[in-house]
C-alpha positions, 0 to 999 in steps of 0.5 A: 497541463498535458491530459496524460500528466493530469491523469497520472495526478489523479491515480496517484491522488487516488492511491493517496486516499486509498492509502489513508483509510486502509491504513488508518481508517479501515483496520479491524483489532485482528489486522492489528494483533500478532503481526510479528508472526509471517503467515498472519491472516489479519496482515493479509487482510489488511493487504487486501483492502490496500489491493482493493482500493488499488483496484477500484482506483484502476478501474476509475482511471480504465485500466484493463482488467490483466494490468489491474490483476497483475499489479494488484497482486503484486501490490498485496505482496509487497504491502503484506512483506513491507508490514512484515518487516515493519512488524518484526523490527518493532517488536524486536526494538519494543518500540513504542510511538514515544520513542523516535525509533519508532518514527523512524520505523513508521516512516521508513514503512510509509515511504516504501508504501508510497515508493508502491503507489509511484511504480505502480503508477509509472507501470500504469503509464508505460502498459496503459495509458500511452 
C-alpha cells in the first residue's frame, strides 16, 4: 500500500475513534439539554470535544498548526450547525428512538458528520501531506 494511501487510512481511522467517544462517550447531561435552542452552551461544548479530538488526530498525523486551527474551527461550526438542525427536526417531529423517523434523523446527522471527517481529510491531503 502506498505511504500517503496508509496515512490517509489512519486519520480517518482517527476521526472515527474520536467521533465514537465525543458522541457517544463523552457528553455530559447539559451537552444533552435544551438543544433545539441556537446559542446553546452545551452544543458548543460538545462541538469542541469533536475540534478537540480532530486536533490531537492532527497533530498525530503532523499537521502544522495554521491547517489544524483553520479546519479545526470550521469542523466546530459545522458539527455545532449539523446538531442544530438535527435538534430543531426531532423536537418539531417529537421523535423518539422508537420511531423509524428517528433513525432516519440520526443517520442523516451521522452521515453528514462522517461526510466532515472525508473533507477534512481530502483538505489534509491537498495542503499537508503532498
Amino acid at each position: 500500500m502506498p505511504e500517503h494511501v496508509g496515512s490517509l487510512l489512519g486519520l480517518i481511522c482517527l476521526f472515527q475513534i474520536k467521533h465514537m467517544f465525543a458522541d457517544f462517550y463523552l457528553q455530559t447531561p447539559k451537552m444533552l439539554s435544551g438543544r433545539g435552542e441556537y446559542f446553546h452552551a452545551g452544543r458548543a461544548q460538545h462541538a469542541g470535544v469533536h475540534a478537540l479530538g480532530s486536533i490531537l488526530a492532527f497533530v498525530i498525523m503532523g499537521a502544522p498548526v495554521g491547517f489544524i486551527l483553520i479546519v479545526c474551527a470550521l469542523e466546530w461550526i459545522a458539527h455545532f450547525n449539523i446538531d442544530y438542525g438535527k435538534a430543531c427536526y426531532s423536537e418539531k417531529k417529537c421523535l423518539s428512538p422508537n420511531m423509524a423517523t428517528f433513525w432516519r434523523a440520526m443517520g442523516t446527522d451521522q452521515a453528514l458528520h462522517q461526510l466532515t471527517y472525508l473533507a477534512m481529510a481530502a483538505a489534509w491531503v491537498y495542503f499537508v501531506a503532498v
